[in-house]
SERO-4910 file (N, C-alpha, C, O; in steps of 0.05 Angstrom, whole numbers):
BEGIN
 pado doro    nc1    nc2    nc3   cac1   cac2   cac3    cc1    cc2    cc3    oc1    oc2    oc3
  Unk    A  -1020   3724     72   -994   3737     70   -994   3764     84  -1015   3777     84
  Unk    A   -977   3771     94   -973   3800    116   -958   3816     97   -936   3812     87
  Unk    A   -974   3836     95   -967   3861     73   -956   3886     95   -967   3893    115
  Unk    A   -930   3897     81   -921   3925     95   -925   3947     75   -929   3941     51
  Unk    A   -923   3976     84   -923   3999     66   -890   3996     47   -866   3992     53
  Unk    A   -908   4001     20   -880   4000     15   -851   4003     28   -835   3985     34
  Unk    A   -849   4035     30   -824   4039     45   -817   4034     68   -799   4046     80
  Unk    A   -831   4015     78   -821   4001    103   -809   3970     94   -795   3955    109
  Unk    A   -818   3964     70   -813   3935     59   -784   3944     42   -763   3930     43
  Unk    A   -786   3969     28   -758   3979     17   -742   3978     33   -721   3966     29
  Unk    A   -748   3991     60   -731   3993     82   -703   3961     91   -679   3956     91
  Unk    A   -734   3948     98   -725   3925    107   -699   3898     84   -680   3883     88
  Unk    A   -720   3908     60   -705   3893     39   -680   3905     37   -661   3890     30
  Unk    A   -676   3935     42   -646   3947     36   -624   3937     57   -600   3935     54
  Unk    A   -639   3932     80   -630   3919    109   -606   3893    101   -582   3891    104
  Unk    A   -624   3878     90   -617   3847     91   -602   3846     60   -591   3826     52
  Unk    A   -603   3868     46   -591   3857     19   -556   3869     29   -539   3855     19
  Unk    A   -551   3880     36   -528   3910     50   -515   3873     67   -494   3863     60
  Unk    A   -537   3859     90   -529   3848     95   -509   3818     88   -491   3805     99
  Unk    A   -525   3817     67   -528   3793     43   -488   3794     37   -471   3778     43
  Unk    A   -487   3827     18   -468   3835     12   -446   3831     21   -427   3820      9
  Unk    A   -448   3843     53   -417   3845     67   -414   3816     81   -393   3811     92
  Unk    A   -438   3795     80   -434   3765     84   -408   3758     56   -388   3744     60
  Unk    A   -415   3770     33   -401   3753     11   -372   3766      3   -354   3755     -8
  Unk    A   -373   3797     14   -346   3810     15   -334   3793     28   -315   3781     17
  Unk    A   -341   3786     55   -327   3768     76   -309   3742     62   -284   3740     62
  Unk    A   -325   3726     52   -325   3707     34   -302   3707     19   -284   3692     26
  Unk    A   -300   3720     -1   -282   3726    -15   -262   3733     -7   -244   3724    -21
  Unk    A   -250   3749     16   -233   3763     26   -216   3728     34   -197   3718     24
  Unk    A   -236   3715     59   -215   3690     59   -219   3668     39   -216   3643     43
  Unk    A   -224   3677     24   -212   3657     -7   -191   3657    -20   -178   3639    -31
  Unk    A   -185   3695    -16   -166   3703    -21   -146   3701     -9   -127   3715    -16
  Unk    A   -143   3679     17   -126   3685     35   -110   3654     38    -93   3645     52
  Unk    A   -130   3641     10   -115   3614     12   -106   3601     -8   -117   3596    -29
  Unk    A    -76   3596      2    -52   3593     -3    -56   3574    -29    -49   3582    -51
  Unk    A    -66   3550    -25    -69   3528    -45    -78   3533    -79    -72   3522   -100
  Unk    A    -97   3558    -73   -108   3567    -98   -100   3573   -124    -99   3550   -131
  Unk    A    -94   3587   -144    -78   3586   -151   -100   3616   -178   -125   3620   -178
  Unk    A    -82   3627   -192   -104   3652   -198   -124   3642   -208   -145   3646   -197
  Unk    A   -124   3624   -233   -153   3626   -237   -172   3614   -227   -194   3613   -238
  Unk    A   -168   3603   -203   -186   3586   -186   -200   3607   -174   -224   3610   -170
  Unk    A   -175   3627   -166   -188   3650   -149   -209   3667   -158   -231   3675   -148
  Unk    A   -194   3671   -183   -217   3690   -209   -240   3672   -215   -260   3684   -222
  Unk    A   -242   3650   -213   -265   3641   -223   -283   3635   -198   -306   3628   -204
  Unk    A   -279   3636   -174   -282   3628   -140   -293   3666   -138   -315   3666   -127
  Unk    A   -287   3688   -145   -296   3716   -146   -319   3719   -169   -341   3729   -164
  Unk    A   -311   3708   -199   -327   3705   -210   -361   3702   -199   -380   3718   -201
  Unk    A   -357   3676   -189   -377   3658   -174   -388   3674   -153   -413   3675   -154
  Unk    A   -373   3692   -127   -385   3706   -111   -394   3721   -124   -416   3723   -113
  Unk    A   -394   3738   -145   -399   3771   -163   -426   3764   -168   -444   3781   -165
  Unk    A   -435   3729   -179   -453   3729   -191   -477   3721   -171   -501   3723   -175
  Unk    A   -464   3713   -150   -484   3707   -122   -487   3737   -110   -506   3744    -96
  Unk    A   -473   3746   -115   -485   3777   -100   -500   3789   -114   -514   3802   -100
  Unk    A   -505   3791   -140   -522   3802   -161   -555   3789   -156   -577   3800   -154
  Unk    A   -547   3763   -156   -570   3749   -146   -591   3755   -130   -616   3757   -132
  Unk    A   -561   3759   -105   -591   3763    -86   -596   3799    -87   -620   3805    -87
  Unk    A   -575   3824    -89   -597   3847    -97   -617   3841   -108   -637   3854   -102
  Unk    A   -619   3813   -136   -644   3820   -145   -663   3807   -136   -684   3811   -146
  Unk    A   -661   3792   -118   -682   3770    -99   -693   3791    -82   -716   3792    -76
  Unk    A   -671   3813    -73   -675   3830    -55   -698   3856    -59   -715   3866    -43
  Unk    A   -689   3862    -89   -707   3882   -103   -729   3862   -108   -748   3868    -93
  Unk    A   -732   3845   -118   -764   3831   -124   -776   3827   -104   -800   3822   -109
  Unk    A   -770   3826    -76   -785   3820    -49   -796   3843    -40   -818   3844    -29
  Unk    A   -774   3871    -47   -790   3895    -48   -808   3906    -56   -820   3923    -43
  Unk    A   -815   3900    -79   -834   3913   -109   -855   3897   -105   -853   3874   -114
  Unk    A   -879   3906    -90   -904   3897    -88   -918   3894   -121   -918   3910   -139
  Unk    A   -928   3866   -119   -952   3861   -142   -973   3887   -152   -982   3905   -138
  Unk    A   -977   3883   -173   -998   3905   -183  -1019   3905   -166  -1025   3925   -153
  Unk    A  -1037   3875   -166  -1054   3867   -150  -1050   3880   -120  -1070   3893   -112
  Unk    A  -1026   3879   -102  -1023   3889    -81  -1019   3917    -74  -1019   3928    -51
  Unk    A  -1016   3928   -101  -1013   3955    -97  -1034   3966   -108  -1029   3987   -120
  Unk    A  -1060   3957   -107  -1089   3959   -124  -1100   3958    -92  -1106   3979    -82
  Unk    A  -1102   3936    -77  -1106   3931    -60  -1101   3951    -34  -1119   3955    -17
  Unk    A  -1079   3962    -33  -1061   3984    -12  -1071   4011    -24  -1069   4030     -9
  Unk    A  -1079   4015    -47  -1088   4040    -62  -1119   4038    -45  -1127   4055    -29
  Unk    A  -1131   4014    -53  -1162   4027    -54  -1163   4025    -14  -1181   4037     -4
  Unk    A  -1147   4013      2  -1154   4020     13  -1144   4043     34  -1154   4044     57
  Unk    A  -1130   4056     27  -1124   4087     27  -1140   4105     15  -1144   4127     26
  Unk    A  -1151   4101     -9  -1166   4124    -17  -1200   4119      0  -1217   4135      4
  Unk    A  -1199   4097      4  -1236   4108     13  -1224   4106     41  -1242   4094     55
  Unk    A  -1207   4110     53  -1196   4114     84  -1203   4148     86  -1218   4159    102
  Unk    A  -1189   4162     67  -1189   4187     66  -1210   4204     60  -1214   4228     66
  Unk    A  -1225   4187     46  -1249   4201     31  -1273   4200     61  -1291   4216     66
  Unk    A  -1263   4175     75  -1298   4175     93  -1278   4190    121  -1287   4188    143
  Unk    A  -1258   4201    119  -1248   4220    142  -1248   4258    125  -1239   4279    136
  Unk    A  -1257   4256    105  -1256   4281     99  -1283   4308    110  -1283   4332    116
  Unk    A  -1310   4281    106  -1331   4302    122  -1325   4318    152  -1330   4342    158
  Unk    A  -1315   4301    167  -1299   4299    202  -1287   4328    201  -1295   4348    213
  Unk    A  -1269   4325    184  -1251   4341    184  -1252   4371    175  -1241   4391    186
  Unk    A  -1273   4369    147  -1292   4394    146  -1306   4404    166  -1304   4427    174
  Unk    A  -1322   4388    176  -1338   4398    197  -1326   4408    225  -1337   4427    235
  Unk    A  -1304   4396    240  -1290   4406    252  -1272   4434    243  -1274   4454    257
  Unk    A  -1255   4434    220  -1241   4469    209  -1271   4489    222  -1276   4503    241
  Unk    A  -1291   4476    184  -1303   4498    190  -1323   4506    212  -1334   4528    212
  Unk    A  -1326   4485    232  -1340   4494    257  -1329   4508    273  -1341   4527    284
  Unk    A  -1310   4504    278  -1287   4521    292  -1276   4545    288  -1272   4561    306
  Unk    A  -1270   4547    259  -1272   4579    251  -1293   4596    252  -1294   4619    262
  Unk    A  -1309   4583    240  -1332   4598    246  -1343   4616    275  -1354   4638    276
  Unk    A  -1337   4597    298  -1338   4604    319  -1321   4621    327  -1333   4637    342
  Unk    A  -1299   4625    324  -1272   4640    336  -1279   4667    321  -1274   4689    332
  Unk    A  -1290   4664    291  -1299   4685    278  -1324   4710    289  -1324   4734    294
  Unk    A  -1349   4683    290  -1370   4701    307  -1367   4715    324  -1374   4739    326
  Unk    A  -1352   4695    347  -1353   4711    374  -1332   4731    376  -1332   4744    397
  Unk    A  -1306   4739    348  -1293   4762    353  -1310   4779    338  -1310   4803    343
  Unk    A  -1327   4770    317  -1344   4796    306  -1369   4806    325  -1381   4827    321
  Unk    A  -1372   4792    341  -1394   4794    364  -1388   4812    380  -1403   4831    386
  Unk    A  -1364   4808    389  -1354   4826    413  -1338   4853    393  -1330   4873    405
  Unk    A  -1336   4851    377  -1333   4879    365  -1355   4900    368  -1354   4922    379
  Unk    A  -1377   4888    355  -1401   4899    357  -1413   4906    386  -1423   4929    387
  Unk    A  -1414   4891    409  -1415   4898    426  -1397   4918    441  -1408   4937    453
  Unk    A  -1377   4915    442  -1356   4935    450  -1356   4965    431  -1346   4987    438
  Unk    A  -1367   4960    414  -1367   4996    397  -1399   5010    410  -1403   5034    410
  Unk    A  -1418   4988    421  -1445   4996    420  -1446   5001    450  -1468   5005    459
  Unk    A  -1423   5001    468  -1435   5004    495  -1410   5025    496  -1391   5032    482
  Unk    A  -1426   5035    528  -1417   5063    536  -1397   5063    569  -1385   5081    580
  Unk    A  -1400   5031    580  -1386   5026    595  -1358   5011    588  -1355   4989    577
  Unk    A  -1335   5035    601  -1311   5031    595  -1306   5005    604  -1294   4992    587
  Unk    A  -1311   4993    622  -1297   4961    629  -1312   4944    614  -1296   4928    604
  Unk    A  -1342   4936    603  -1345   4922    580  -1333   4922    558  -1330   4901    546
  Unk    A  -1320   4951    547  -1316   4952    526  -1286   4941    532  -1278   4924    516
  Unk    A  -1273   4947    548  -1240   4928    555  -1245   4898    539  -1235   4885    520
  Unk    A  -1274   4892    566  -1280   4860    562  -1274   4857    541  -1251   4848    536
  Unk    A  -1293   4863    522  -1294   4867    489  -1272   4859    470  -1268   4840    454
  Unk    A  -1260   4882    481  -1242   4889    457  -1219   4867    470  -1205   4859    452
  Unk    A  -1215   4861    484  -1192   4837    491  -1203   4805    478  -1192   4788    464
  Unk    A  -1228   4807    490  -1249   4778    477  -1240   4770    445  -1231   4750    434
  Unk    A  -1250   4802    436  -1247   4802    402  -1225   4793    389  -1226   4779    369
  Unk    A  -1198   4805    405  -1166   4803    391  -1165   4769    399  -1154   4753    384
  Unk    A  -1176   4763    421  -1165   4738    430  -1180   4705    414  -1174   4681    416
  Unk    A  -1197   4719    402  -1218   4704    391  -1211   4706    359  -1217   4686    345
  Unk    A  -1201   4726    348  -1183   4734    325  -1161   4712    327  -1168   4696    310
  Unk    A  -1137   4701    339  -1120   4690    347  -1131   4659    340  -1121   4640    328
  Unk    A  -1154   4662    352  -1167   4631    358  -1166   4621    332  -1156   4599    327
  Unk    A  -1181   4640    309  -1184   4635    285  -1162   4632    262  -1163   4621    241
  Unk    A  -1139   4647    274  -1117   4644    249  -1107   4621    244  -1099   4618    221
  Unk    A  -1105   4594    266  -1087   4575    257  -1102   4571    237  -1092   4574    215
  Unk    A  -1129   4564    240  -1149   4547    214  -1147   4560    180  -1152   4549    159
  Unk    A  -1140   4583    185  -1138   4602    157  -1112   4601    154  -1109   4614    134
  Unk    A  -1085   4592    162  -1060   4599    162  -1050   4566    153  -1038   4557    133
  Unk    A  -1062   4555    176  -1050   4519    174  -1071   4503    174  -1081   4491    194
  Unk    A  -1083   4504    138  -1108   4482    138  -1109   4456    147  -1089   4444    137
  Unk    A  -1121   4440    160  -1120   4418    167  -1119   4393    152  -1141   4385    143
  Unk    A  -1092   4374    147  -1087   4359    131  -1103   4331    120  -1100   4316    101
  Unk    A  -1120   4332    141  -1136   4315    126  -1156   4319    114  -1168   4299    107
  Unk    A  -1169   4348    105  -1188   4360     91  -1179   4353     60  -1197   4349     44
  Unk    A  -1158   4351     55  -1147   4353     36  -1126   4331     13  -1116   4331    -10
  Unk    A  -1129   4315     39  -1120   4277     29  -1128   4283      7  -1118   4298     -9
  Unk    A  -1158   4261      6  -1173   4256    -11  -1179   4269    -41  -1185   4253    -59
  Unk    A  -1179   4298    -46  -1182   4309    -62  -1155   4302    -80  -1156   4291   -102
  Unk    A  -1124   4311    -66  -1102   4306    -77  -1097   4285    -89  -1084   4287   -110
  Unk    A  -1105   4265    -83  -1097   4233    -79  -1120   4225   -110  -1115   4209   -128
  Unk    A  -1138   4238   -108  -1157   4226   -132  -1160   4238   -155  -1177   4232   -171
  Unk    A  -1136   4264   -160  -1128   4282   -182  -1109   4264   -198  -1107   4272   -221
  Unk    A  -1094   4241   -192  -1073   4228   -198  -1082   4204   -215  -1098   4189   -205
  Unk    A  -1073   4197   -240  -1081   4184   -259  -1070   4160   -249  -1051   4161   -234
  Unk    A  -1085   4128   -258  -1078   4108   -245  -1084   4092   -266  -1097   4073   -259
  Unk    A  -1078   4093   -293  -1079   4073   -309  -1067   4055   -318  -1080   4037   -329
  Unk    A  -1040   4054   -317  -1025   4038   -317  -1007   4027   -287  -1004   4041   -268
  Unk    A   -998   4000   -288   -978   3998   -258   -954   4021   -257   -944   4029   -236
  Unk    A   -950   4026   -272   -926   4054   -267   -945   4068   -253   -938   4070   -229
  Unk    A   -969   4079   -257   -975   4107   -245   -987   4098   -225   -983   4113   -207
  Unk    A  -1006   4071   -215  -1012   4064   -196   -987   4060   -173   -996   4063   -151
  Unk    A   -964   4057   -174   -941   4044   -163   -944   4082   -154   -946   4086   -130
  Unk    A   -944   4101   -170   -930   4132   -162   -961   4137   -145   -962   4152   -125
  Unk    A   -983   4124   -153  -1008   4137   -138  -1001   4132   -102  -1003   4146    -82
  Unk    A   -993   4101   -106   -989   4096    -78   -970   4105    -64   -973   4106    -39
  Unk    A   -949   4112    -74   -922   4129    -59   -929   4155    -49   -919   4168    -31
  Unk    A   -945   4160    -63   -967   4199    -53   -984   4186    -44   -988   4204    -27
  Unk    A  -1001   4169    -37  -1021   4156    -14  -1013   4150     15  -1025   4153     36
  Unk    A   -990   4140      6   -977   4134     37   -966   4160     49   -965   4166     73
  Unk    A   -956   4176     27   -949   4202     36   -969   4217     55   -967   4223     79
  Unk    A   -990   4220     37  -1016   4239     43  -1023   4228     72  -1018   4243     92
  Unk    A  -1033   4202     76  -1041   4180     93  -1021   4190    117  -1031   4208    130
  Unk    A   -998   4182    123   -976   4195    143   -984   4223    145   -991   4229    168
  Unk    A   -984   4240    127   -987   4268    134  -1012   4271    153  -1011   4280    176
  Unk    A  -1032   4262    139  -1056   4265    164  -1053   4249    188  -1070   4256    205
  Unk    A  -1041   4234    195  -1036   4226    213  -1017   4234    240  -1017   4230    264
  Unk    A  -1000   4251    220   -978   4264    238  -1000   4291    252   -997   4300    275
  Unk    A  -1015   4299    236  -1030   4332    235  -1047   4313    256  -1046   4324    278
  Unk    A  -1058   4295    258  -1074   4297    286  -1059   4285    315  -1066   4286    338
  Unk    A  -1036   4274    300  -1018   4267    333  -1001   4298    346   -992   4304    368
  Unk    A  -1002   4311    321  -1002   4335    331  -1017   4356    343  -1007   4372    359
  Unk    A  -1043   4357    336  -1062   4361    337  -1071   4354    379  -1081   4368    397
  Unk    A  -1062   4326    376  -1071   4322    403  -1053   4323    429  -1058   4317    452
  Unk    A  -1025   4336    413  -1011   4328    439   -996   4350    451  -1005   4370    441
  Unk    A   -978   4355    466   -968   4375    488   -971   4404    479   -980   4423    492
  Unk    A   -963   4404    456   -960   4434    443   -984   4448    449   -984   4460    470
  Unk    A  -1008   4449    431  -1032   4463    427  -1037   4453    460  -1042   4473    474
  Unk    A  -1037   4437    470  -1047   4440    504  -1027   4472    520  -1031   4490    536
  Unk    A  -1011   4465    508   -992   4497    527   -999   4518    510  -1002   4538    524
  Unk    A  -1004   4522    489  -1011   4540    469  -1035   4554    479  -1035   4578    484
  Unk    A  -1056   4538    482  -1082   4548    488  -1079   4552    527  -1085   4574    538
  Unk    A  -1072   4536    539  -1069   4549    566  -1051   4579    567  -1058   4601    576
  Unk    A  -1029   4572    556  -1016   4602    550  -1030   4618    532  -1017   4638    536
  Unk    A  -1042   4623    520  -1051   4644    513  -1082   4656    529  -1087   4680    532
  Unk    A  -1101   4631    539  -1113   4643    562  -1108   4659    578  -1121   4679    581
  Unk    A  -1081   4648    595  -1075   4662    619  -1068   4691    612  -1074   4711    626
  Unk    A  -1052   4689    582  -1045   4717    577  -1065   4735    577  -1060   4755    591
  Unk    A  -1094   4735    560  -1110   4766    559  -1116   4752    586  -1104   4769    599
  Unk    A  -1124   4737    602  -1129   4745    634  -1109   4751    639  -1100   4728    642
  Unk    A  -1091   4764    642  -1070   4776    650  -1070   4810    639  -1062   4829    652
  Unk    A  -1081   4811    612  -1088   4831    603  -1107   4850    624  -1101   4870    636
  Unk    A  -1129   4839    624  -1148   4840    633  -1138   4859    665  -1140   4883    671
  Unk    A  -1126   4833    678  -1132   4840    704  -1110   4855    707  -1118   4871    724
  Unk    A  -1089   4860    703  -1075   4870    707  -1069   4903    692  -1067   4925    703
  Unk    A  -1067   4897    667  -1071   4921    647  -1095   4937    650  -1096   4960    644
  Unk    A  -1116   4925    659  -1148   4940    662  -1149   4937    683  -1173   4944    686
  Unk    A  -1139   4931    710  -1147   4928    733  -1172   4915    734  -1183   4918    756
  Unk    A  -1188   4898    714  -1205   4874    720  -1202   4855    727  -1211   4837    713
  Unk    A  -1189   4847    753  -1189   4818    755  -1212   4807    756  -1210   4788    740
  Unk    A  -1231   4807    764  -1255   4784    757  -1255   4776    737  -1254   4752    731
  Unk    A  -1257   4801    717  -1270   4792    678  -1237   4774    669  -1240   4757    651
  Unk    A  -1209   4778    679  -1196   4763    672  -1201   4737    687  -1207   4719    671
  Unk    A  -1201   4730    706  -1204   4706    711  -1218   4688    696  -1211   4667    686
  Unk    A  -1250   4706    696  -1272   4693    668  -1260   4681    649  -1262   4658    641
  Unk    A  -1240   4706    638  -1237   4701    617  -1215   4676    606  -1215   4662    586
  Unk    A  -1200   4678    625  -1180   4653    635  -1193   4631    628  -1191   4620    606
  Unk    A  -1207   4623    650  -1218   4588    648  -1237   4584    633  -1245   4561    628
  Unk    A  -1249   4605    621  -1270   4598    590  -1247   4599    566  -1251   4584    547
  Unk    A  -1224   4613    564  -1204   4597    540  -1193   4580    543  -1183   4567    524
  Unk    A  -1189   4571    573  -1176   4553    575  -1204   4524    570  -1205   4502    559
  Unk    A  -1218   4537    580  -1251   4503    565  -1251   4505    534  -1256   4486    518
  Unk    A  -1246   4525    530  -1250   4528    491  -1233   4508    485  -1241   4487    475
  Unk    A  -1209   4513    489  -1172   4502    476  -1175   4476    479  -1168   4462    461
  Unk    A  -1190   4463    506  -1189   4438    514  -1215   4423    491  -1215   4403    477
  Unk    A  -1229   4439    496  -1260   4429    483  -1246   4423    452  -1255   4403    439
  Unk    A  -1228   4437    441  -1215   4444    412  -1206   4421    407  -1214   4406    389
  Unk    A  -1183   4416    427  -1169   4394    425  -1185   4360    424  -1180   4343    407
  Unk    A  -1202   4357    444  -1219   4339    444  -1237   4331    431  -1249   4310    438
  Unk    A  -1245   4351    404  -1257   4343    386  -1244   4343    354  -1257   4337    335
  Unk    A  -1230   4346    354  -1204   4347    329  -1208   4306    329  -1209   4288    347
  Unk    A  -1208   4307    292  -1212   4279    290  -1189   4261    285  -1173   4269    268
  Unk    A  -1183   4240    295  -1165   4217    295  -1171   4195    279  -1161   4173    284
  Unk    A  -1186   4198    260  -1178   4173    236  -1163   4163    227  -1160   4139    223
  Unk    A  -1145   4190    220  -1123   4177    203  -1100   4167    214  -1083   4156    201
  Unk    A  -1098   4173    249  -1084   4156    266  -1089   4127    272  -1071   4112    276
  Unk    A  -1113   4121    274  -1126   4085    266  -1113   4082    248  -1093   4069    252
  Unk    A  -1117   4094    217  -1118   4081    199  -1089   4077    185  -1087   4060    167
  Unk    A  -1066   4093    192  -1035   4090    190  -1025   4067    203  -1008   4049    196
  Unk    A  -1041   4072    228  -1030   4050    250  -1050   4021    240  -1046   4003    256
  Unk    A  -1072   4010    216  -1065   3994    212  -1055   3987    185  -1046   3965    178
  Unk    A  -1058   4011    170  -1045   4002    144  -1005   3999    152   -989   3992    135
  Unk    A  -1001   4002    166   -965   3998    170   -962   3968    175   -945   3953    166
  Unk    A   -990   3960    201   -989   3928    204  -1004   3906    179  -1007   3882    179
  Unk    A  -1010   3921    164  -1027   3904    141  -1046   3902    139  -1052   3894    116
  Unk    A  -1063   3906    152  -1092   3912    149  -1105   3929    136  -1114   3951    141
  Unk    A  -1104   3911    111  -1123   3929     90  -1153   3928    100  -1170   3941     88
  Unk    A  -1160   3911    123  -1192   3915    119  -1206   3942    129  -1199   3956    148
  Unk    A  -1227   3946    113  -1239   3970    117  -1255   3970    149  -1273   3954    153
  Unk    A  -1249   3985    167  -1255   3991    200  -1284   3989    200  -1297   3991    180
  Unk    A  -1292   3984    222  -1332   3985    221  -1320   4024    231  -1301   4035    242
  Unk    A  -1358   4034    213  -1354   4054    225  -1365   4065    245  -1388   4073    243
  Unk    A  -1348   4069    270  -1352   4066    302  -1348   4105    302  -1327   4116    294
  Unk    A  -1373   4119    314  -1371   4140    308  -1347   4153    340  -1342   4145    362
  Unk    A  -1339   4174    322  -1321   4184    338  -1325   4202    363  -1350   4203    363
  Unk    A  -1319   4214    379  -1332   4236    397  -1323   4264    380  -1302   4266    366
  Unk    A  -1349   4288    384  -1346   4304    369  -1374   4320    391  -1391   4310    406
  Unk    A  -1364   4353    382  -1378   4377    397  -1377   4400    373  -1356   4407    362
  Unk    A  -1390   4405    371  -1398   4429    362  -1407   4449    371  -1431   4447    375
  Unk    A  -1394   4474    377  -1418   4497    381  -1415   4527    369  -1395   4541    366
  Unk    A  -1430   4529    366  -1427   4557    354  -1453   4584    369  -1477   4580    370
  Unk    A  -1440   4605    376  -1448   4633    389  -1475   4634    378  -1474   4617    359
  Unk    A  -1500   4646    379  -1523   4650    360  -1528   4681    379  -1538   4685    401
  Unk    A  -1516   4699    359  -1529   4736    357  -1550   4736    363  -1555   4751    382
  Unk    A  -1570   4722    353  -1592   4735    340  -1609   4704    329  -1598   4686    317
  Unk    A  -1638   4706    337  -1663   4693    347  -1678   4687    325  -1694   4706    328
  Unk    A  -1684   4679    313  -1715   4688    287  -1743   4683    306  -1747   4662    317
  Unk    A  -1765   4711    307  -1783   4705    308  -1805   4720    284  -1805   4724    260
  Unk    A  -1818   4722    299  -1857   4730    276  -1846   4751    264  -1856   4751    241
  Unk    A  -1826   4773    267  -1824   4794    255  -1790   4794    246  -1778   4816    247
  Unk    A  -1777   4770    238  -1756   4771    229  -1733   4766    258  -1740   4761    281
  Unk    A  -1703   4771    249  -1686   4766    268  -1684   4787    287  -1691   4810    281
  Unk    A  -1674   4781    314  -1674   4802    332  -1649   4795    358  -1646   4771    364
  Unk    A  -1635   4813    371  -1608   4802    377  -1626   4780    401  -1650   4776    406
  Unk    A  -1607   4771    411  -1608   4740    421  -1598   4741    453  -1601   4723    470
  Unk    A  -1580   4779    456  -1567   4771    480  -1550   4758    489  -1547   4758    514
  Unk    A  -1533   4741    472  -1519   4718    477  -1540   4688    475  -1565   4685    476
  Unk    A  -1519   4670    472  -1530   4644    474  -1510   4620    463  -1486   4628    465
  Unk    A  -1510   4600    454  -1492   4583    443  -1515   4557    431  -1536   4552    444
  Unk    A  -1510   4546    414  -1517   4518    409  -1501   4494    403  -1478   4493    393
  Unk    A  -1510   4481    408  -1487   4454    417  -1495   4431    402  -1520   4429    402
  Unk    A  -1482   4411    388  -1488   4388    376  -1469   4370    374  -1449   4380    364
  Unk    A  -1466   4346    380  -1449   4326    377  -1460   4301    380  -1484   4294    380
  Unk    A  -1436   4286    384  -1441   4242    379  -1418   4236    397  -1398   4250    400
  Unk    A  -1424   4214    408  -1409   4199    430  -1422   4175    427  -1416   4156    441
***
């Protein structure tokens, strides 16, 4: 049997019952229009339509209203959809903040500790712009961090509350799904090129550095891209097959993913010591 999300089955059933209806308005109208009848043939000929239209709303509503069993079924497999996309999604926020964080606390520190005015420009533009980098993640948490947790606060012991678990499943489920088609498409691509170009514009123009803006240009502009390209898409698979029915659980086919984060500072024989710059990198393909 081919199973839809609820409210696409509500949808459809509201479609055809609306349709059902103005078939039997029709109906009646030329019953009414003939001559031979006589009233109570007519009343009892309306009678008869009233009770065929009742009918099928409710043929209409029962084709809607998924089985317990099926909505047991559409539950569990939404909740462990969300649960095995929630590590992804941690690890991506907080790798990301983290980074946007270091390297504006980095370049603070560097820019207060040096005595050349155009590093410290560098600096202090790096810092604000790397500040920026970090607010979406503290301002607009990322919606699929947070599926899972929501979704399994909700009591499911009876079919009433299972029936309300899955109406906030499919909710949650769409939400993360919209947050990474957003995530991947036109906007945050102009966002992050535009705001590159801008402190290189700072830069070269306001500081008369054009070199360090240029730098600084096409390394936000590799960040924004690198950002975008590792932001996870699970919950776009998994909308796109729970809408076609596919409750089966996906093999798990690992996703592409980058990590990196700035490293200050070194450990050796006598404890930490600055590092000069550097980066470390980790990912799966």
């Amino acid at each position: 049997m081919t199973h839809f999300p609820t409210q696409a089955a509500s949808a459809v059933s509201a479609r055809r019952s609306g349709v059902d209806r103005r078939a039997l308005v029709l109906l009646l109208r030329e019953v009414m229009k003939w001559p031979s009848l006589n009233a109570a043939a007519v009343a009892s000929t309306a009678a008869l339509v009233a009770l065929a239209g009742a009918l099928v709303c409710w043929a209409s509503a029962a084709r809607a209203e998924p089985s317990d069993a099926e909505v047991r079924e559409r539950l569990t497999f939404i909740e462990r959809r969300l649960r095995a996309a929630t590590p992804a999604a941690n690890q991506w926020s907080y790798g990301w903040f983290a980074t946007f964080s270091v390297l504006a606390v980095g370049q603070v520190a560097v820019g207060l500790g040096t005595t050349d005015p155009g590093l410290r420009a560098d600096m202090a533009v790096g810092a604000v712009s790397s500040s920026v980098g970090a607010l979406p993640f503290a301002l607009f948490p990322f919606a699929p961090r947070f599926a899972a947790a929501k979704l399994a606060r909700l009591p499911e012991q009876t079919p009433e509350q299972r029936k309300e678990k899955l109406r906030v499943a499919e909710h949650l489920l769409r939400t993360a799904s919209d947050a990474e088609v957003l995530g991947h498409g036109w906007v945050p691509q102009i966002a992050g090129v535009g705001v590159a170009v801008a402190w290189g514009l700072v830069l070269g123009i306001g500081y008369k550095r054009v070199r360090s803006g240029i730098v600084n240009t096409v390394i936000g502009i590799g960040i924004a891209e690198t950002q975008i390209f590792t932001q996870p898409t699970a919950a776009i698979d998994d909308w796109s097959a729970y809408s076609k029915g596919d409750f089966r659980a996906p093999e798990q086919v690992p996703h592409e993913s980058l990590t990196f984060l700035p490293v200050p500072f070194v450990m050796g024989p006598a404890g930490a010591r600055p590092n000069g710059g550097g980066l470390t990198f980790s990912g799966s393909f």
